[in-house]
C-alpha positions as CSV (number, residue, x, y, z in Angstrom):
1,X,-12.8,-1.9,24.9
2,X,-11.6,-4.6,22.2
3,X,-10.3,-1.8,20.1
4,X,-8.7,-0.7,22.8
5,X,-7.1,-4.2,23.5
6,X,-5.8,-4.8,20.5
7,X,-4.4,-1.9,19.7
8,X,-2.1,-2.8,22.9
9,X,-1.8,-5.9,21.9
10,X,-0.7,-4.9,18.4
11,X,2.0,-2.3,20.3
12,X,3.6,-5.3,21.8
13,X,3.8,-7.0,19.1
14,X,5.7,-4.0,16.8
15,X,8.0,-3.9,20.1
16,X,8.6,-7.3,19.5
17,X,9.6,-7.2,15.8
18,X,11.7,-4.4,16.6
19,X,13.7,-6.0,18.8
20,X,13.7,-9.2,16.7
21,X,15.1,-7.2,13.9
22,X,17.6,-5.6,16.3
23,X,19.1,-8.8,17.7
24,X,19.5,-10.1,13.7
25,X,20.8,-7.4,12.7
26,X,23.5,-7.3,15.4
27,X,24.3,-10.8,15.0
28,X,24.6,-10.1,11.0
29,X,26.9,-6.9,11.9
30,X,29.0,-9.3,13.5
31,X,29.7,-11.3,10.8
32,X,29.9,-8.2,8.2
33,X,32.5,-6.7,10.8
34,X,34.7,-10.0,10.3
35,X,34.5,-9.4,6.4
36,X,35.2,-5.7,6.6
37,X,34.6,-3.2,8.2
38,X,34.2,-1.2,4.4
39,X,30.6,-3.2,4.6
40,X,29.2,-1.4,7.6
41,X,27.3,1.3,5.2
42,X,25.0,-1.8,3.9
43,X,24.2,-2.7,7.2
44,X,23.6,0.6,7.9
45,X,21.1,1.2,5.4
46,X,19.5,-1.8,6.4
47,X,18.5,-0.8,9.9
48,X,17.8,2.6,9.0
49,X,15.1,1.2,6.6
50,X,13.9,-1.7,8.5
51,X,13.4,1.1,12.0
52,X,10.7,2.9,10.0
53,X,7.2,2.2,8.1
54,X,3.5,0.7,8.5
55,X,4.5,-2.8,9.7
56,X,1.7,-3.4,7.7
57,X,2.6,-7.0,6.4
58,X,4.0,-8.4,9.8
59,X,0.4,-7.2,11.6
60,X,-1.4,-8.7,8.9
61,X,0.6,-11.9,9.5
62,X,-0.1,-11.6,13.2
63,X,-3.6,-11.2,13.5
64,X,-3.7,-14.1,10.8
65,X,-2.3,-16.1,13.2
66,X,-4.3,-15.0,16.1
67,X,-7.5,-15.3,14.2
68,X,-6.2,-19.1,13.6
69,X,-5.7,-19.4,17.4
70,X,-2.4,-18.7,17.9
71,X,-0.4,-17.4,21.1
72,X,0.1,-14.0,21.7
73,X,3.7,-13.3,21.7
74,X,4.8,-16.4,20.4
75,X,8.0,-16.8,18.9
76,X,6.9,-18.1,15.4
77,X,5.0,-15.5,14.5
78,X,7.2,-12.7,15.7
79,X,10.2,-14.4,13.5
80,X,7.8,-14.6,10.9
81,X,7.3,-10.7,11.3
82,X,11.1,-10.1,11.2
83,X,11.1,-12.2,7.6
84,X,8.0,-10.2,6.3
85,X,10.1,-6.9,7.5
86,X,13.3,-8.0,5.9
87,X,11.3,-9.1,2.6
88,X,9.8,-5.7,2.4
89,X,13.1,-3.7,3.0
90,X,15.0,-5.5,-0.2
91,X,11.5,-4.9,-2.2
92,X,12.2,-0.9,-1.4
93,X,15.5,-0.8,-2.2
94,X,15.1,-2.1,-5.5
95,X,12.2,-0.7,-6.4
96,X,13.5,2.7,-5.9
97,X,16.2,1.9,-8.2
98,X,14.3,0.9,-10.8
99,X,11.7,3.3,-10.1
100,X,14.9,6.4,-10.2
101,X,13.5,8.2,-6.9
102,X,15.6,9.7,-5.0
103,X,13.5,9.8,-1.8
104,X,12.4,7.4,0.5
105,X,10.1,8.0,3.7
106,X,11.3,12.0,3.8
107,X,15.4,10.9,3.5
108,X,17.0,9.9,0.6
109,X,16.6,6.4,-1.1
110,X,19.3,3.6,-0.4
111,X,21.4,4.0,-3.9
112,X,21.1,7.9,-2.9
113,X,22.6,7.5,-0.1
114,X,25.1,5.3,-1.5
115,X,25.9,8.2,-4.6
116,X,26.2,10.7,-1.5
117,X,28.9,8.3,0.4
118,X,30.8,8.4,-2.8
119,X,30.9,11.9,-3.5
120,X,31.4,12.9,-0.1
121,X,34.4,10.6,0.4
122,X,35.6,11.8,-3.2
123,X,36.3,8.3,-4.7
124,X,37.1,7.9,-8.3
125,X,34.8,7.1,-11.4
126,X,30.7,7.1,-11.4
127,X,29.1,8.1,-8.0
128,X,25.6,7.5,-9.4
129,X,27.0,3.7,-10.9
130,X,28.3,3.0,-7.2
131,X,25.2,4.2,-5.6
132,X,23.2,1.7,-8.2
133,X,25.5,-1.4,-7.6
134,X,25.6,-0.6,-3.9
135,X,22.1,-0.4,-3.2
136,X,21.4,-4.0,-5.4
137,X,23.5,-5.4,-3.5
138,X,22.3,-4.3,0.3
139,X,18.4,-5.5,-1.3
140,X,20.0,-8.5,-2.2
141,X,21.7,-9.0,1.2
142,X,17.6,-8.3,2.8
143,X,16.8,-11.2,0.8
144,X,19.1,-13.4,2.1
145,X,18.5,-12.1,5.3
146,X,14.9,-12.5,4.9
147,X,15.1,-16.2,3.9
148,X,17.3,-16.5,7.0
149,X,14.7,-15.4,9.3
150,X,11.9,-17.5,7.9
151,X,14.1,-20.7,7.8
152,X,14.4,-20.0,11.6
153,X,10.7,-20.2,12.8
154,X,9.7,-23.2,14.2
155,X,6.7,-24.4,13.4
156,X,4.6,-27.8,13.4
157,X,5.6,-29.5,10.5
158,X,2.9,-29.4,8.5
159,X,1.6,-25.8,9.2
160,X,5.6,-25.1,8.9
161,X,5.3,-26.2,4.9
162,X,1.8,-24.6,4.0
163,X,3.8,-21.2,5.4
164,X,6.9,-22.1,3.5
165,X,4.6,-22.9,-0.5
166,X,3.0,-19.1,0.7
167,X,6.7,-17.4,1.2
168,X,7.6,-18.7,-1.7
169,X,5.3,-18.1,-3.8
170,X,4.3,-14.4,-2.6
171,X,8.2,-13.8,-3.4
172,X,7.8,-15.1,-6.8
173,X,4.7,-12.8,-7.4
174,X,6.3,-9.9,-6.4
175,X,9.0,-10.2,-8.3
176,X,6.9,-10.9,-11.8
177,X,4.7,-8.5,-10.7
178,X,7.9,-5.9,-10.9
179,X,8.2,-7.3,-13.9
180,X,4.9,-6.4,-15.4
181,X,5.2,-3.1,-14.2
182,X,8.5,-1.9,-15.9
183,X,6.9,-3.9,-19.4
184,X,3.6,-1.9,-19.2
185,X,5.7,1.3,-18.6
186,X,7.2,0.9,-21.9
187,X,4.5,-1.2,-23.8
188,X,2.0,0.2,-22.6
189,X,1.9,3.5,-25.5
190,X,2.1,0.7,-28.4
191,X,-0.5,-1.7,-26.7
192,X,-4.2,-2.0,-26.9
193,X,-5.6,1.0,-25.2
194,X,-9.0,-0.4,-23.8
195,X,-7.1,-3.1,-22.0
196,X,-4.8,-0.5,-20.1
197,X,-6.9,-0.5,-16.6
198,X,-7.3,-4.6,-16.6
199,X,-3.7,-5.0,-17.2
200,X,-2.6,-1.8,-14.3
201,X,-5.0,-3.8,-12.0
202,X,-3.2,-7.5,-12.7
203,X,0.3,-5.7,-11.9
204,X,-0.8,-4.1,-8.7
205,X,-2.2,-7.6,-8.0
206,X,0.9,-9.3,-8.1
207,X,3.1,-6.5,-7.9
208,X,1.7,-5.4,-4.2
209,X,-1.5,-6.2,-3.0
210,X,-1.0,-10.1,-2.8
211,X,2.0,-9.3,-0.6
212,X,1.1,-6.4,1.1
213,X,-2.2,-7.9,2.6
214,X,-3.5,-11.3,1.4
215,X,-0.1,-13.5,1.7
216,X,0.9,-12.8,5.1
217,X,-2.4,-12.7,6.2
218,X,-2.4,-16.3,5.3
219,X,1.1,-16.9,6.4
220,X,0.2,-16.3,9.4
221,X,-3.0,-18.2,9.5
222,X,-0.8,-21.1,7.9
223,X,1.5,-20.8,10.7
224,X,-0.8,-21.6,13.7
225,X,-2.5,-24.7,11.7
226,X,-5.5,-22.4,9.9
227,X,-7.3,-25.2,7.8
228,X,-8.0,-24.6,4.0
229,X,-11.6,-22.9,4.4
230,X,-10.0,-19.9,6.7
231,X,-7.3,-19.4,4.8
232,X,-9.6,-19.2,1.8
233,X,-11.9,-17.0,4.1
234,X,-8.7,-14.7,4.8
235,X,-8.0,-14.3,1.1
236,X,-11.5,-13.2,0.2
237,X,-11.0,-10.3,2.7
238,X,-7.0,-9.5,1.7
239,X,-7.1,-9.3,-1.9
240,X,-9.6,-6.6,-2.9
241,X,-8.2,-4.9,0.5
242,X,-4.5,-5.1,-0.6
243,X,-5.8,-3.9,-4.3
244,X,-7.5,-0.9,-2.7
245,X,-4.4,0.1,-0.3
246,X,-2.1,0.0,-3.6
247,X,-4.7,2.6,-6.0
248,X,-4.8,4.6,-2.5
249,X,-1.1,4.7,-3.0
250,X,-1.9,5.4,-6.7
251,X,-3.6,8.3,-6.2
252,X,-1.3,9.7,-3.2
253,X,1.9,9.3,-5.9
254,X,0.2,12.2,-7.5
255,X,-2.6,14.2,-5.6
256,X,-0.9,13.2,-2.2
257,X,0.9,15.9,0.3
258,X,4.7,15.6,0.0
259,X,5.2,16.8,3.5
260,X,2.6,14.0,4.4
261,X,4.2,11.0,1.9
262,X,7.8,11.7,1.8
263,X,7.7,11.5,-1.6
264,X,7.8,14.7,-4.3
265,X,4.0,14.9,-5.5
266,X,4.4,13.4,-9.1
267,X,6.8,11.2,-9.1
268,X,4.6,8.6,-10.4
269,X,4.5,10.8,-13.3
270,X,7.6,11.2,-13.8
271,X,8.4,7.2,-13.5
272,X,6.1,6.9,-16.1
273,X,4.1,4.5,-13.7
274,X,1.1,3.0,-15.8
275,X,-1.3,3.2,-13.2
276,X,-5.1,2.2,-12.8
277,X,-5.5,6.4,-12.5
278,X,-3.3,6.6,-15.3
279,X,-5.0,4.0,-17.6
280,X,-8.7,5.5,-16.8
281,X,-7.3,9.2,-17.8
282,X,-5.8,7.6,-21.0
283,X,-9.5,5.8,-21.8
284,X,-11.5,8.7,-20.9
285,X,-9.6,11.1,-22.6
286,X,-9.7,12.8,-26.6
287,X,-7.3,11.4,-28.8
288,X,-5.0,15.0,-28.4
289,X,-4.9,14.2,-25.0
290,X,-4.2,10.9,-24.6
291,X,-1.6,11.6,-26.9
292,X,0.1,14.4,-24.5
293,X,-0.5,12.1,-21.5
294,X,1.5,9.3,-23.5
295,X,4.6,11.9,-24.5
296,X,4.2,13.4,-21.4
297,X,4.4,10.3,-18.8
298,X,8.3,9.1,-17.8
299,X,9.4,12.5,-18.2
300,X,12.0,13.4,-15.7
301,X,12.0,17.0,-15.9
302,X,8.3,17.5,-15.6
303,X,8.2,20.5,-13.4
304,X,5.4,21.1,-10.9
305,X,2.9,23.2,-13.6
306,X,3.0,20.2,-15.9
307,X,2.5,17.6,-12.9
308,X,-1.0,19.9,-12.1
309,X,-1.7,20.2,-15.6
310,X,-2.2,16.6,-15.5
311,X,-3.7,16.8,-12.4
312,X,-6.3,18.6,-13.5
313,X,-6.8,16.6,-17.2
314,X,-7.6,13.0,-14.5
315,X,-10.2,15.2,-12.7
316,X,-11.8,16.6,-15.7
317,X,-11.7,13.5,-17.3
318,X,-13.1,11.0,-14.4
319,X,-9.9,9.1,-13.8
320,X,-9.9,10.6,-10.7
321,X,-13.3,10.2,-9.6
322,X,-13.3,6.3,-11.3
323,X,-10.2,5.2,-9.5
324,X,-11.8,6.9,-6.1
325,X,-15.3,4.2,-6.8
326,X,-12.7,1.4,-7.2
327,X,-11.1,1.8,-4.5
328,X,-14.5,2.1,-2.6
329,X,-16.1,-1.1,-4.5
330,X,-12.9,-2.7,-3.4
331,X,-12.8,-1.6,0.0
332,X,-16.9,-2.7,0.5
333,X,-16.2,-6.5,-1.0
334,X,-13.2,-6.4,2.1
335,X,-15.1,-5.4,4.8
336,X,-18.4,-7.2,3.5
337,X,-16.0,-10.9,3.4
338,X,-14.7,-9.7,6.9
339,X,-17.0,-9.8,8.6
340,X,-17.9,-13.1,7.6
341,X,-14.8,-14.6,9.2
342,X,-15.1,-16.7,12.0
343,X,-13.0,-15.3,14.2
344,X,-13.2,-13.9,18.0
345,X,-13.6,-10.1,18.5
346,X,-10.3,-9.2,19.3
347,X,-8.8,-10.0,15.7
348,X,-11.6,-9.1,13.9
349,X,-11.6,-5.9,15.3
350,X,-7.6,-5.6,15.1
351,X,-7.6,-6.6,11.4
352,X,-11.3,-3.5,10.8
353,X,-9.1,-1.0,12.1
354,X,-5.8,-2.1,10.0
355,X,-7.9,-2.4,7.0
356,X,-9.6,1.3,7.8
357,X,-6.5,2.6,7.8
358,X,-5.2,0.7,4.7
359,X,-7.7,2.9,2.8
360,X,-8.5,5.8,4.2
361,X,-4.7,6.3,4.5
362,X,-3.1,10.0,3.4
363,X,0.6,8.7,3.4
């Protein structure tokens, strides 16, 4: 019966968010429609990015604030869920840039969509520059939008600045944490070898698992007054859950069903992503084929033969099989520091099923 509860009560809330984000949005429009109406297309992209997805960062927030006592449906929290939303839209955007995929949940990606507008409309010069330029900007504007929302919640002043140091600072991470990722994509051949796995773990870390899970799980436990031992509780739980949700997504970038991800299988591969999966294939494998995994990785012709043939090479090798125990010692230290929280049934048993998923997930 308490799964059953919060699973309505988590319903409500997504309802909620959704039409937060609606009535934002539309007052934003407004304003875009009194710059020009040549701006509607970024606007557009926005709500067609923020109406889909998990919502996994605005429940985690919510049942962090429940867990921490706070009101069901309030208003704080639900803002708080628009922010997270928002955040995680511009993080998209630019991350398929720099990532060069073209596809995002099944459609294309933003500066696709952007390159398509061009071409179709038959302006002059670079579509693919516009379509870059275009798509920067509309994650910048979700940034700004995103700070916007948060600045609106209004909450107790002190919970109301331990929420604001874990905004802040889970923006920060992400951002270095992109960082780290593009630098390991092209350090990584000329680096130490042994220390590839340690360093792909650091940058899903801070690249994603901090603020996929652990920071607005705490936001919203910082939000309804959570004192320093639950939030500390919270982040024992969030962390190795978030890291195992990211190698999950790891290992769906190349072994996952397209039809199922909306993404080409292999497109890791061809970003050249310097994975955990890729790291252990690298350390587990003969010098001739680390070498080929090295000249092979970034490519952006790799057709689908060469994307099984390294397939195969991380399931002969272990990478596959090490990577799948990770995520499993990972998964065991969340649910083991779970169920040590003190919380009433209700959230625990919201944030058990959220955290199944997170894991067990096949998109």
């Amino acid at each position: 019966m308490t799964a059953q509860q919060a699973a309505a009560e988590q319903g409500r809330f997504i309802a909620d968010v959704a039409d937060s984000l609606n009535t934002f949005l539309a007052g934003q429009d407004s304003i875009m429609a009194g710059i020009s109406p040549d701006v509607a297309p970024l606007m557009a992209s926005i709500s067609n990015l923020v109406t889909g997805g998990k919502r996994l960062r605005a429940l985690m927030a919510y049942w962090g604030w429940r867990g921490a006592g706070g009101a069901a449906g309030h208003t704080d929290i639900v803002t708080a869920g628009c922010a997270l939303e928002l955040f995680q839209a511009a993080a998209l955007i630019h991350d398929d840039i720099i990532d060069r995929s073209d596809t995002r949940r099944g459609g294309p990606s933003v500066h696709r969509r952007f390159s398509q507008l061009h071409q179709s409309q038959g302006w002059a010069l670079d579509d693919e520059r516009f379509g870059h330029a275009a798509a920067i900007l509309t994650g910048d504007l979700c940034l700004s939008f995103s700070e916007e929302a948060f600045t609106g919640i209004g909450a107790r002043a002190a919970s109301g600045t331990t929420a604001r140091r874990i905004f802040n600072l889970m923006r920060a991470e992400v951002m270095a944490g992109q960082y780290l990722d593009i630098l390991e994509e092209v350090a990584g051949p000329v680096r130490d070898r042994a220390g590839a796995v340690q360093r792909a773990t650091s940058i899903i870390r801070f690249k994603s698992a901090k603020y996929s899970t652990e920071h607005p799980l705490a936001l919203g436990g910082a939000l309804a007054g959570a004192d320093d031992a639950l939030l500390a509780g919270y982040s024992a739980f969030a962390l190795p859950l978030g890291e195992a949700f990211q190698l999950r997504d790891d290992v769906l970038g190349v072994f996952g069903d397209p039809d199922t991800t909306g993404k080409p299988a292999g497109d890791d591969l061809r970003e050249g992503k310097r994975t955990v999966l890729v790291g252990f294939a690298i350390n587990r494998s003969d010098a001739a084929t680390s070498a080929y995994l090295d000249a092979t990785l970034g490519r952006q012709e790799l057709d689908e033969d060469e994307v099984e043939k390294i397939r195969q090479i991380m399931v002969d090798c272990g990478a596959l099989a090490a990577t799948e125990a990770m995520i499993d010692e990972l998964s065991g230290r969340a649910f083991e520091a779970l169920e040590q929280l003190p919380l009433d049934e209700l959230p625990l048993s919201a944030l058990r099923g959220l955290a199944e998923a997170a894991v067990s997930r096949a998109a």
